[in-house]
C-alpha positions in Angstrom: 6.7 27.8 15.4 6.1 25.9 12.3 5.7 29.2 10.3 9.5 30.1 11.6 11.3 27.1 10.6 9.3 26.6 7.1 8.3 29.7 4.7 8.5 30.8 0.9 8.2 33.6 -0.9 5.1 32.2 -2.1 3.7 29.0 -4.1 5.7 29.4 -7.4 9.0 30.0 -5.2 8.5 26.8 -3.4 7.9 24.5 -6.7 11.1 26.5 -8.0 13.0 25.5 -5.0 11.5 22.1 -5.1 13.3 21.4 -8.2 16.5 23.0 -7.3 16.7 20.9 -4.0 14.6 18.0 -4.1 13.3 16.3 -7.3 13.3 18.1 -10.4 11.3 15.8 -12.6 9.0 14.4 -10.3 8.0 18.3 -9.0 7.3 19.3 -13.3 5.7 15.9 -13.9 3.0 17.3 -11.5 2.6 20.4 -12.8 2.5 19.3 -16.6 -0.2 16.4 -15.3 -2.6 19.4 -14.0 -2.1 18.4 -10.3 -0.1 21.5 -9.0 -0.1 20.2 -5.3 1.6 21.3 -2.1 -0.3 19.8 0.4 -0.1 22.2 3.6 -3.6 21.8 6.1 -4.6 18.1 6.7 -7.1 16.7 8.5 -9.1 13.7 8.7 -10.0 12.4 4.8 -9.1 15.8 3.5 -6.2 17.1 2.6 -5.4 21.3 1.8 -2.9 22.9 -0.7 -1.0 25.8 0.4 -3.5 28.0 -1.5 -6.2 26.7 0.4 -7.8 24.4 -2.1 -9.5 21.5 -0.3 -9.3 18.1 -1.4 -11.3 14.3 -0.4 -7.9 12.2 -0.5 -9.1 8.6 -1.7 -5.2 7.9 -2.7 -4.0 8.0 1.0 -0.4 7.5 -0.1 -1.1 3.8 -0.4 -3.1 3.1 2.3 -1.1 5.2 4.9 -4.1 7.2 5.7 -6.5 4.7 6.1 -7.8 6.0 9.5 -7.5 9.9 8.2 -4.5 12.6 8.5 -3.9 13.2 12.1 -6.4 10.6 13.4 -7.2 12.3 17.2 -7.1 8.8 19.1 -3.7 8.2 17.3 -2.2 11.6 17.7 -3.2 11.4 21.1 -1.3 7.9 21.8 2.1 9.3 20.2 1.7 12.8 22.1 1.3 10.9 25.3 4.1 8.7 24.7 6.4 11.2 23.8 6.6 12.2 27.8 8.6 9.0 28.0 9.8 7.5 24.9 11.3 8.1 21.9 12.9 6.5 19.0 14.4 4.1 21.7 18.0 1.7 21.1 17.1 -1.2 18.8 19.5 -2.9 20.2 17.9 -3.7 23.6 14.3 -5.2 24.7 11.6 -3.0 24.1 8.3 -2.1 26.1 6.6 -1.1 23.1 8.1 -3.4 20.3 7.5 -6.5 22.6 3.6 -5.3 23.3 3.3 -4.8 19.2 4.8 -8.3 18.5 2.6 -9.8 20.8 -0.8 -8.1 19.5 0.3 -8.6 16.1 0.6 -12.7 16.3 -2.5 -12.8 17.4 -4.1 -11.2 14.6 -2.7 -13.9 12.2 -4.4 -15.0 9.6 -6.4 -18.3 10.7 -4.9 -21.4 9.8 -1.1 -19.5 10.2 1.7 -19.8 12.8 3.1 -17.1 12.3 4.8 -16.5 15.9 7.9 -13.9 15.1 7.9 -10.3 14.5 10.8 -8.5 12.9 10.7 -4.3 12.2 11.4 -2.4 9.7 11.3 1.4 9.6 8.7 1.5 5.4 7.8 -1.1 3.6 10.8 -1.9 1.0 12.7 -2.2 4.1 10.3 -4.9 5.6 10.5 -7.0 2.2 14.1 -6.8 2.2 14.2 -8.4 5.5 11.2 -10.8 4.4 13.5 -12.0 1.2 16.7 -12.7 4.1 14.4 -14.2 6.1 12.8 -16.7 3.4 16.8 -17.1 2.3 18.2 -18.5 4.9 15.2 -20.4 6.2 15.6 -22.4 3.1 19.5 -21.9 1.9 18.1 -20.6 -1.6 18.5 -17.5 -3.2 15.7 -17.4 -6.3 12.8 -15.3 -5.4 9.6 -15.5 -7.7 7.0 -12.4 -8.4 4.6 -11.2 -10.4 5.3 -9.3 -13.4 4.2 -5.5 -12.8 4.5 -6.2 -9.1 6.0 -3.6 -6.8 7.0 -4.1 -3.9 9.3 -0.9 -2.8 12.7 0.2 -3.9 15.1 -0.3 -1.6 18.3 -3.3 -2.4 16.4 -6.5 -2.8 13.1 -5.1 -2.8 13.2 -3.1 -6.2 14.5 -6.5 -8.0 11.4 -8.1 -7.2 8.9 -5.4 -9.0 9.1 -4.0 -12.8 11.8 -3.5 -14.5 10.9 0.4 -14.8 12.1 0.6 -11.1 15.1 -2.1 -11.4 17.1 -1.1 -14.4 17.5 2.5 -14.3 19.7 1.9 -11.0 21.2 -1.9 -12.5 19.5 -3.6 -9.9 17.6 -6.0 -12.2 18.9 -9.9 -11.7 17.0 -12.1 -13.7 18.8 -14.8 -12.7 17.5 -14.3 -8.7 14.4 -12.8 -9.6 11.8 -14.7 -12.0 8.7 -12.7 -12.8 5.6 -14.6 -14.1 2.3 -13.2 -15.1 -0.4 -12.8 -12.5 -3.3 -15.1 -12.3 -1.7 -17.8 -14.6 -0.6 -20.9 -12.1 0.9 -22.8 -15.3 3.5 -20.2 -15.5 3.9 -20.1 -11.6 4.2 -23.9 -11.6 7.3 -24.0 -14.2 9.2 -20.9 -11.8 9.1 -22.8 -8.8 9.7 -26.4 -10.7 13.6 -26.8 -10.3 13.1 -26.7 -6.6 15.8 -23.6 -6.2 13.0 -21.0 -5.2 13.4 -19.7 -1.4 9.9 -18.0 -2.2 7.2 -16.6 -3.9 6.1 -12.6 -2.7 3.0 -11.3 -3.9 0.8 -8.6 -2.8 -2.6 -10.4 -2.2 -4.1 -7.5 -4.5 -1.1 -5.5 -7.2 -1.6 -2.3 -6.3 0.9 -0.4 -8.5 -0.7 -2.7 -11.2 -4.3 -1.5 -11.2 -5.8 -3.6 -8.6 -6.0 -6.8 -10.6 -8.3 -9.0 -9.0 -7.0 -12.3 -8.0 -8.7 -15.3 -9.7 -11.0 -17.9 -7.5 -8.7 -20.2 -6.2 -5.7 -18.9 -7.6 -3.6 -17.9 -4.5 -4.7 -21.0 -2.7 -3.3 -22.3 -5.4 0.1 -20.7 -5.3 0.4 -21.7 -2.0 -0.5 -25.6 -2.2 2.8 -25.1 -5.4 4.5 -23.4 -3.0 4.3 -25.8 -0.4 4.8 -29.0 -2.8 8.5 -27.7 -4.7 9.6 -26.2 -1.1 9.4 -22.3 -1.3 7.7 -19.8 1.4 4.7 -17.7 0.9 5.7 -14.1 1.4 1.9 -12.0 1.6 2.8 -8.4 0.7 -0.4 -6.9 3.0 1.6 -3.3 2.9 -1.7 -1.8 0.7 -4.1 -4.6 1.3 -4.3 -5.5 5.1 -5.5 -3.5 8.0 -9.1 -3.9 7.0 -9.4 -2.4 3.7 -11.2 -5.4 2.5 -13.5 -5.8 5.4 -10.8 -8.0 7.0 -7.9 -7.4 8.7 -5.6 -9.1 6.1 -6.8 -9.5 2.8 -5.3 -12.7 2.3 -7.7 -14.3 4.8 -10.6 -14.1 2.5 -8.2 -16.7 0.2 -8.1 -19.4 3.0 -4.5 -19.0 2.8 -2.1 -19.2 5.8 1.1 -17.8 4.6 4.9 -18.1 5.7 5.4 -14.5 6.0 3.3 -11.6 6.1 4.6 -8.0 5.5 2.9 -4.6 6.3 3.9 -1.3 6.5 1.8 2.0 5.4 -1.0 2.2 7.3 0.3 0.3 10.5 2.1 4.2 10.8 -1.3 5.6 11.7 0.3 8.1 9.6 1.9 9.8 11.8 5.2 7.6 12.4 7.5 5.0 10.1 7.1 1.8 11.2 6.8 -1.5 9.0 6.6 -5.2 10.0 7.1 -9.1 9.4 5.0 -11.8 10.7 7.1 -14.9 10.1 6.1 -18.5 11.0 9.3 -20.1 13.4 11.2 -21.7 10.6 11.0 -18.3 8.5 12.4 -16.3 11.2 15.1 -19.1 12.1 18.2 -16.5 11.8 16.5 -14.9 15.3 17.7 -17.7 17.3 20.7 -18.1 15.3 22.3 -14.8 15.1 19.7 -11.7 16.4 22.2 -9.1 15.3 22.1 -10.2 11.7 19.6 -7.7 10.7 19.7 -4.5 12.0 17.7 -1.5 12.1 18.2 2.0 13.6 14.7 3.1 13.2 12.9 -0.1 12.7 10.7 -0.5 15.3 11.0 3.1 16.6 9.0 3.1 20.5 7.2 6.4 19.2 6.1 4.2 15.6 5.0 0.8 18.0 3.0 3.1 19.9 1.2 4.4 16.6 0.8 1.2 15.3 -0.6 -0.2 18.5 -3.4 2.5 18.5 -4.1 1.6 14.9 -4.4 -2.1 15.0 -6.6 -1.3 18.1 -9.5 0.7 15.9 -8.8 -1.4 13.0 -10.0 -4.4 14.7 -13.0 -2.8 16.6 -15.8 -4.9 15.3 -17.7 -1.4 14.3 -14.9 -0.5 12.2 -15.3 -3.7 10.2 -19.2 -3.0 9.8 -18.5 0.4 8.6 -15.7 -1.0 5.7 -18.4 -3.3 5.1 -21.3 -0.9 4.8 -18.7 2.0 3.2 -18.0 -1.0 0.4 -21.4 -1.6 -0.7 -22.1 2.5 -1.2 -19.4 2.6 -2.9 -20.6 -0.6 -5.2 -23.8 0.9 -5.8 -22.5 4.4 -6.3 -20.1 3.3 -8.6 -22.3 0.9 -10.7 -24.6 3.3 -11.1 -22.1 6.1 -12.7 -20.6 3.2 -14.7 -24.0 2.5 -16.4 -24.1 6.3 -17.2 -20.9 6.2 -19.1 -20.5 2.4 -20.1 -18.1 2.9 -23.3 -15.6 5.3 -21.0 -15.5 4.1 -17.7 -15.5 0.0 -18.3 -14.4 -1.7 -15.6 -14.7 -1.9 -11.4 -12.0 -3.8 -9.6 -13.2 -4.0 -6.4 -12.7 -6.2 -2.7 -13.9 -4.2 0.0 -12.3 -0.5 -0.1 -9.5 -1.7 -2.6 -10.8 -0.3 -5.7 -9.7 0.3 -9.2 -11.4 1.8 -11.9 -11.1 1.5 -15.3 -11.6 3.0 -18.6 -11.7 2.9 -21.9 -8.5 4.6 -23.4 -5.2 3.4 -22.8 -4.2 6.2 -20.3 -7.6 7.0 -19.4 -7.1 7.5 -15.6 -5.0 10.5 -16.2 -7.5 13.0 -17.3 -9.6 11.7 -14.9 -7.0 12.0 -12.2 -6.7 15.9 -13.3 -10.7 16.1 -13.1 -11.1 14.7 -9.8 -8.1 17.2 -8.5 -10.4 20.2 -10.1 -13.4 18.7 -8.5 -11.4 18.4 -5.0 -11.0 14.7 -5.0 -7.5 12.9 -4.7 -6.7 9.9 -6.2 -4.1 9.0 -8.7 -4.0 6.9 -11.7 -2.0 2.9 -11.3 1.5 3.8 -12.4 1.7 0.6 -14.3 -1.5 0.4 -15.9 -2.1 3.8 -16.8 -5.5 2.7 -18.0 -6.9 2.2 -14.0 -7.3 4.5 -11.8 -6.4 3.5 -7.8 -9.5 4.6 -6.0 -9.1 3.6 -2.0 -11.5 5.7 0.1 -10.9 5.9 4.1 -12.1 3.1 6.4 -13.9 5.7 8.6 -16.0 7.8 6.2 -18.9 9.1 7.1 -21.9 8.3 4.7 -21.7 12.0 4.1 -18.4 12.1 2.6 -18.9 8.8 0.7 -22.0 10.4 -1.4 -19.9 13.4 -1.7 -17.1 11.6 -3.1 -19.5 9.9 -5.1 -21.0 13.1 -6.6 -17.2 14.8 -7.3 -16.5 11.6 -8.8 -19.5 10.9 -11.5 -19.1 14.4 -12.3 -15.2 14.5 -13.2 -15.7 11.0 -15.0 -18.0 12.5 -17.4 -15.9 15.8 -18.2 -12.7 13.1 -18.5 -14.9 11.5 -21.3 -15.7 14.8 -22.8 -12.3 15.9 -22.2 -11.5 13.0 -24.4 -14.3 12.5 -26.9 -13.0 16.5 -27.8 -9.1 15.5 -28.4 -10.3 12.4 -30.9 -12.2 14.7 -32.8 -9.1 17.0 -33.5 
């Protein structure tokens, strides 16, 4: 049935039509990076072009596919929910929604109250309703970031990240959205001074950044500023939470108990949209006051609560957390021991858990490393904002099979990236 509703010509008629229909420069960018992908087959870490090359994916789409493609126990949830629910009415009480509220306030961070739950249909959508939500809990409209965050594009979400996303659609507002530099609390101290800052949003690791590594102490930090000039602490868990740091939310490993808590991604079970909110009572205030203020057709989809029950259900199994554990410490040694082989190229591990970046040693270094891995049948994709790293996040579930596989494919396109290199300076 599939083959009836979707066919080409062939590979090169598809990437033609691509452009013509969809996305011109993002379908060529592709192509000139070496990465010539149509993914077709998928299933469980690996993903399969329409030509039948086979590829480990460690990008995941951000975390999306941090159980696999088509994860059986989640497939099996959805397909057995789909004999009685659908998208459902968003405007009524919900079997599903209210089951997923429930089980998601009481995985809260310790120390948190976070009692509300608000939906969202990806994760620029779930900020946006964060940033309401921290605006009229506190009747203030300046929002503080990081610079070279990103937190989605949608209308107040793309204000909040780089300017590369903000300006070309003149949604930048300096004068809402103060940017300071990551891991420097002088600079954070002086944006929320004036007392006119609703709150602070940060992703608990930048992934679009590179995976920066927060500082000891430093988000503790933010928080204890936070609380003393009167602004919210909005923890963007969309690529961090759901156990890829060997805890369920990566901001408990800060001892921080935040106002709001946003994820999206990988609560799909990546098989159906869904994002969420976790707001402490005073945060989500505008529920009591006026429920129909915020609205959202497909937010909170029955079909995406049923997903995202089945995958908060095997993320918290207790085994799960042993195996990020045990996955994270191959994966130090592994990658330790392939750094030592090529210490002036590949410089640098960023690492909590299975949130990994990798650096090297040329300003866009991750890109001919990206194109290696994709020859060597490994996905991953260099940090769009620090060309330099390479975003490395490997599945939650892999086998120790796969991880020493991975680890093989990925020592041996490092060292033909450096060759690859050490070849172009010579010219």
């Amino acid at each position: 049935m599939t083959e009836e509703l979707i066919s080409f010509a062939s590979k090169q008629d598809m990437l033609a039509k691509s452009k013509q229909f969809w996305n011109p420069d993002k379908t060529q960018f592709w192509q000139d990076a070496g990465v010539p992908l149509v993914i077709d087959r998928r299933e469980g870490y690996y993903i399969y072009d329409v030509d039948g090359k086979r590829l480990i994916d460690t990008h995941l789409n951000g975390g999306t596919y941090n159980l696999g493609h088509r994860n059986p126990e989640v497939v099996a949830a959805v397909t057995a929910a789909m004999q009685r629910f659908d998208i459902g009415n968003h405007h009524f009480p919900s079997l599903a929604r209210t089951a997923l509220a429930e089980a998601l306030v009481q995985t809260a961070p310790p120390g948190s109250s976070l009692a509300k739950v608000m939906y969202g249909s990806g994760g620029g959508e779930a900020i946006d309703i964060a940033l309401k939500s921290a605006r009229h809990a506190t009747g203030k409209r300046k929002i503080v970031s990081i610079a070279k965050a990103y937190h989605g594009h949608t209308g107040l979400a793309v204000a909040t990240g780089d300017e590369r996303f903000a300006t070309l659609f003149l949604a930048d507002r300096p004068d809402e959205f103060a940017h300071v530099p990551f891991n420097d609390l002088a600079a954070m101290e002086d944006a929320l001074r004036g007392r006119d800052v609703a709150a602070v949003i940060m992703e608990t690791i930048p992934a679009t950044y590179g995976f920066p590594l927060p500082a000891p102490g430093y988000l503790a930090e933010v928080k204890r500023l936070c609380e003393r000039y009167d602004a919210l602490y909005i923890a963007d868990e969309v690529q961090t939470g759901l156990m890829r740091t060997g805890e369920l939310w990566a901001i408990s490993k800060h001892g921080v108990a935040p106002d709001i808590l946003v994820a999206g991604k990988g609560i799909s079970g990546g098989l159906y949209p869904i994002s969420v909110v976790l707001a402490t009572e005073q945060a989500a205030g505008w529920l009591s006051e006026d429920g129909f203020a915020h609205m959202s057709t497909f937010g909170g989809a029955e079909l995406g609560c049923v997903a995202a029950l089945k995958t908060l259900e095997i993320s918290t199994r207790p085994e799960v957390r042993s195996a990020v554990h045990y996955i994270a410490a191959t994966f130090t040694e592994g990658l330790t021991r392939i750094q030592r082989r090529f210490p002036d190229w590949f410089t640098g591990i960023r690492q909590d858990g299975l949130v990994m970046g990798l650096e090297f040693g040329h300003p866009e270094g991750a890109k001919p490393v990206m194109k290696r891995l994709y020859e060597n049948g490994v996905w991953a994709i260099f940090s769009t904002l620090d060309p330099r790293v390479l975003q490395y996040k490997p599945g939650i579930l892999l086998t120790p099979g796969l991880c020493e596989e991975l680890l093989e494919r990925t020592e041996v396109a490092i060292g033909l990236a450096r060759d690859d290199m050490t070849k172009g300076a010579r010219r």
